[in-house]
C-alpha positions, 0 to 999 in steps of 0.5 A: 807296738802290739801284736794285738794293736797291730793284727787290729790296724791291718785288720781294718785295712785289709778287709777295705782294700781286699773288698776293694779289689773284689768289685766293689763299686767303691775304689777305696773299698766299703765303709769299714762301718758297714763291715761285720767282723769276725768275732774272733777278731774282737774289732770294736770300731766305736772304741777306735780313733778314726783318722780324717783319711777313714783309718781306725786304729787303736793304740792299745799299748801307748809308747813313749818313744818318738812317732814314726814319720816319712823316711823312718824305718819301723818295723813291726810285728804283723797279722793280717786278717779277713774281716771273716776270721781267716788268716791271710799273713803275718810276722814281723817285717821293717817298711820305710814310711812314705816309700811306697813299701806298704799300702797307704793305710799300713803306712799311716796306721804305723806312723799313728802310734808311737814307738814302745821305747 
């Protein structure tokens, strides 16, 4: 998995639950449709796959190892951004999916893609 591919994923998600976390009326954040990113993020939603859950990822470099599922440990690199540009965290980390480790939306963005081995 790509850090590009990666800093997307977290990008979306984190503009959704810190907005949420700032008042929003909605618990689950704004529609990330509504959201105006950064244009230094280069996040292009129409060209990302949406998830029935609302999650937009984009699988920029597709593997061909298998997909992660609950209980597998995955590690990634990561970069969380602002949906104003700013940098809020990054680096590399490994997370046991459907344990609670990582918020739901990291959780199901890293099972969407494939491993690239």
């Amino acid at each position: 998995m790509t850090r590009s591919l990666v800093s997307k994923i977290f990008a979306a998600i984190v503009v959704t639950v810190t907005l949420a976390a700032c008042g929003e009326d909605n618990l689950l954040g704004p529609n990330p449709e509504d959201v105006q990113f950064a244009p230094s993020l280069d996040i292009d939603l129409s060209t990302m796959i949406q998830k029935p859950s609302g999650l937009f990822f984009a699988d920029s470099t597709v593997g061909t190892g298998l997909v992660a599922a609950s209980g597998d440990a995955v590690t990634a690199n990561f970069t969380l951004w602002l949906s104003d540009g700013n940098l809020i965290d990054g680096g590399t980390d490994t997370w046991v999916l459907g344990t609670l480790e990582l918020f739901a939306g990291g959780d199901e963005g890293l099972r969407a893609c494939r491993s690239a081995a």
